[in-house]
C-alpha positions as CSV (number, residue, x, y, z in Angstrom):
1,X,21.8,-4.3,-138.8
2,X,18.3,-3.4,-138.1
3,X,17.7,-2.9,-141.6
4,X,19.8,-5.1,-144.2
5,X,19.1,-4.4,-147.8
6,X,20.6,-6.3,-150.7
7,X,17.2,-5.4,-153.4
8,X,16.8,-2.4,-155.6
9,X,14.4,-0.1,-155.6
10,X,13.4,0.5,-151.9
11,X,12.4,3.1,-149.7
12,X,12.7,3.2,-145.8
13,X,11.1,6.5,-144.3
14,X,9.8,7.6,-141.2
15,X,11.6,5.2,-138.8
16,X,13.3,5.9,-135.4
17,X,15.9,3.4,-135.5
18,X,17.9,2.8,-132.1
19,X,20.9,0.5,-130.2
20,X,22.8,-0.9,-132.9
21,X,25.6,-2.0,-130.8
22,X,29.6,-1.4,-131.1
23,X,31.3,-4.3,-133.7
24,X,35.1,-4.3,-134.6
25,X,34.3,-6.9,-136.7
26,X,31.4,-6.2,-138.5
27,X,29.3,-3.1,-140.1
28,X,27.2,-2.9,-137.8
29,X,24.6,-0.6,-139.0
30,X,20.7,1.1,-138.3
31,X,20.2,0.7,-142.2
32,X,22.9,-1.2,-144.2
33,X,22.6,-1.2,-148.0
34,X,24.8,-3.4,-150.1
35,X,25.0,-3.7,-154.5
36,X,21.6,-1.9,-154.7
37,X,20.5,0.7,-156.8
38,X,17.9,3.1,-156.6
39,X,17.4,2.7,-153.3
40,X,16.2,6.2,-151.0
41,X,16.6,6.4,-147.2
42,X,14.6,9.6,-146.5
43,X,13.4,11.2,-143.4
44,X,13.9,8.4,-140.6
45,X,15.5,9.6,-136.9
46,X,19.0,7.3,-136.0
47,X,20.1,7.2,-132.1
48,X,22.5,5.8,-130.4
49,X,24.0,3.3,-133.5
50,X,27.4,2.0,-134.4
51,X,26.7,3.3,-138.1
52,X,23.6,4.9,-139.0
53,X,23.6,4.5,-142.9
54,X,26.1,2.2,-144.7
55,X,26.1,1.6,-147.9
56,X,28.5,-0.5,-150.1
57,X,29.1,-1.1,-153.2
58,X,25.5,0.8,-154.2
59,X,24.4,3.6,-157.2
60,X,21.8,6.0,-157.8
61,X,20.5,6.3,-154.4
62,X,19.8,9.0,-152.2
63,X,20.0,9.5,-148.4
64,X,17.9,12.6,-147.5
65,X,16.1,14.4,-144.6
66,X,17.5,12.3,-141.7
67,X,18.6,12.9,-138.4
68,X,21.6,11.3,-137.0
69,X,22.6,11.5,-133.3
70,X,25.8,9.3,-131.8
71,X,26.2,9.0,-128.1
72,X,30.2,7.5,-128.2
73,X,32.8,9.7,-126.2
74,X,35.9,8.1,-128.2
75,X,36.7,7.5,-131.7
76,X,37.4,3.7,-130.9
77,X,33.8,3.2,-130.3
78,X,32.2,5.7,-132.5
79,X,30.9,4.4,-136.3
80,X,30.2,7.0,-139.1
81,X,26.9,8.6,-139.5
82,X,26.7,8.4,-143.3
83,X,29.1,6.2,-144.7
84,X,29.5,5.0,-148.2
85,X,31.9,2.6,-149.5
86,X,32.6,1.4,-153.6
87,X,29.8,3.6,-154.1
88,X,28.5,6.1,-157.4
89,X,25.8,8.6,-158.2
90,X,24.9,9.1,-154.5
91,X,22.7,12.3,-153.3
92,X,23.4,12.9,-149.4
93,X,21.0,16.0,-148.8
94,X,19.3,18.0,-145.8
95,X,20.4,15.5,-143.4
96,X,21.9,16.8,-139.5
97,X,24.2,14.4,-138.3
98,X,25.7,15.1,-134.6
99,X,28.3,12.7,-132.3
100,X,29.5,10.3,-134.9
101,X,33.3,9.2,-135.3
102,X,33.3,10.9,-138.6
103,X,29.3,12.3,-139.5
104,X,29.5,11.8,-143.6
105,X,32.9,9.2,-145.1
106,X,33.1,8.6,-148.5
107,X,36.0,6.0,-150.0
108,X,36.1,5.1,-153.0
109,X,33.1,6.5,-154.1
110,X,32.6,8.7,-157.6
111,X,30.0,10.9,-158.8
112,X,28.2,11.8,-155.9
113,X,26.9,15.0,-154.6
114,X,26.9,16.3,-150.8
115,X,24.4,19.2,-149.9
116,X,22.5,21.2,-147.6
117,X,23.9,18.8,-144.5
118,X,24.9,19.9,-140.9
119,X,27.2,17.7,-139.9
120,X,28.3,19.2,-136.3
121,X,29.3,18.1,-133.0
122,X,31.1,14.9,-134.7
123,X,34.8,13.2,-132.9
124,X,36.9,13.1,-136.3
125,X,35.6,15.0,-139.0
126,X,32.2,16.4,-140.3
127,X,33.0,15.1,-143.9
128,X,35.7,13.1,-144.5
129,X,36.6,11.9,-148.7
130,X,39.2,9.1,-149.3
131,X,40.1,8.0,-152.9
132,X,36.6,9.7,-154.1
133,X,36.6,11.6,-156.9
134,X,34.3,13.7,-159.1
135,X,32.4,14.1,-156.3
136,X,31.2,17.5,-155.3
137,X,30.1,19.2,-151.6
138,X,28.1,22.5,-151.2
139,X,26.0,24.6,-149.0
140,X,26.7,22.2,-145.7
141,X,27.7,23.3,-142.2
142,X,30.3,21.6,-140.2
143,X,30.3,23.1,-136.9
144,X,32.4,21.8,-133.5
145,X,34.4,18.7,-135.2
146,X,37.4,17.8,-134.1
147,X,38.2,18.9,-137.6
148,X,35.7,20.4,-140.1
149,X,36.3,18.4,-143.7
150,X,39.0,16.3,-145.0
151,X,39.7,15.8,-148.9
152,X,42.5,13.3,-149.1
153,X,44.2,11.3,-152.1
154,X,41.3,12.1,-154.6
155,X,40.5,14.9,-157.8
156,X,38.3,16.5,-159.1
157,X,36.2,18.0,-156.1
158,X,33.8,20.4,-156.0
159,X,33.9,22.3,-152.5
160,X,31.3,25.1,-152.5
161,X,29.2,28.2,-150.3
162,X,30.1,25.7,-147.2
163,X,30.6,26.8,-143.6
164,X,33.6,25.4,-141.1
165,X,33.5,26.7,-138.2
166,X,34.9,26.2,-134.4
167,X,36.5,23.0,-134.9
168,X,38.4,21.9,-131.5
169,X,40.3,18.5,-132.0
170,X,43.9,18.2,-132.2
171,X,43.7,18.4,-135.8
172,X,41.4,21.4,-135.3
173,X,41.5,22.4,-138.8
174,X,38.5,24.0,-141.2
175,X,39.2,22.5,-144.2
176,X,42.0,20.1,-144.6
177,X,43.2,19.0,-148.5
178,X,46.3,16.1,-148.7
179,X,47.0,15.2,-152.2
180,X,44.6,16.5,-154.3
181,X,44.0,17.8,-157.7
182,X,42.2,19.4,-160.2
183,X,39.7,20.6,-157.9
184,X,38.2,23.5,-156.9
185,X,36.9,25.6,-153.4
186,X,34.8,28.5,-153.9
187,X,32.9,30.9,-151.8
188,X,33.2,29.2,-148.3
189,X,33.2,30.5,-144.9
190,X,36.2,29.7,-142.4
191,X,36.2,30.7,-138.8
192,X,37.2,30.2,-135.8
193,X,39.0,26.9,-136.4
């Protein structure tokens, strides 16, 4: 990683963070965060990295104001833009996140809010939630992914005033849900999908 955080309480803003090459191994990653808390990665520009933000096993921060551009042609060489893993109580806000493999993941990650995000132009999915629950998305835009959002094996998710639109990929789907519950999707825009 070019940034590998294992403290609380930081702040990394206004970086352009580039190269972070392919790893099948490892989590290869422009910022990597791991058990922190309260830790805020705001306004910095990612190009051209395996992952751009990972964070494991982390609470109470907040990734906000970012931009996130991939460069991989295939998903077997394409990291996530946002990806958060064993996580809680994140805030993933105002960010634009274009050619990832998938641009936001979450898996098993509670209490955590997604908003204001375009996440467009991305291989798999524009937001993609496994085992992740009582987490809530709203007012995003997922635009030309292979599919717009998948909600799998989790409950209690919010899904609000989003956009999904003109997604190509063989599972060219706007919203896709696979064993959900108790959750709810209200006043969102589908087209063209």
């Amino acid at each position: 990683p070019i940034f590998e955080v294992s403290a609380s309480n930081v702040v990394i803003t206004g970086f352009e963070l580039r190269g972070v090459p392919v790893s099948f191994v490892k989590e290869n990653a422009a910022i990597l965060i791991s058990e922190s808390e309260n830790c805020e990665i705001r306004e910095n520009r990612s190009v051209d990295n395996f992952f751009a933000v990972y964070l494991a096993k982390s609470s109470r921060c907040r990734v906000i104001r970012n931009l996130i551009t991939g460069s991989s042609e295939s998903l077997t060489t394409a990291g996530n833009g946002i990806h958060m893993w064993y996580c809680r109580d994140i805030s993933v806000q105002d960010n634009q996140i274009h050619r990832q493999r998938d641009g936001i993941y979450l898996e098993f990650v509670k209490h955590s809010s997604i908003s204001g995000n375009d996440s467009s132009g991305n291989l798999r999915y524009g937001l993609h939630f496994m085992f992740s629950d009582s987490c809530r998305y709203e007012k995003n835009h997922f635009a030309r992914n292979g599919a717009g959002v998948a909600v799998m094996y989790t409950s209690q998710v919010d899904m609000l005033e989003n956009t999904f639109e003109d997604s190509w990929g063989g599972a060219s789907y706007g919203l896709l849900l696979k064993d959900i519950r108790d959750s709810r999707v209200s006043r969102n825009i589908i087209t063209r999908n």
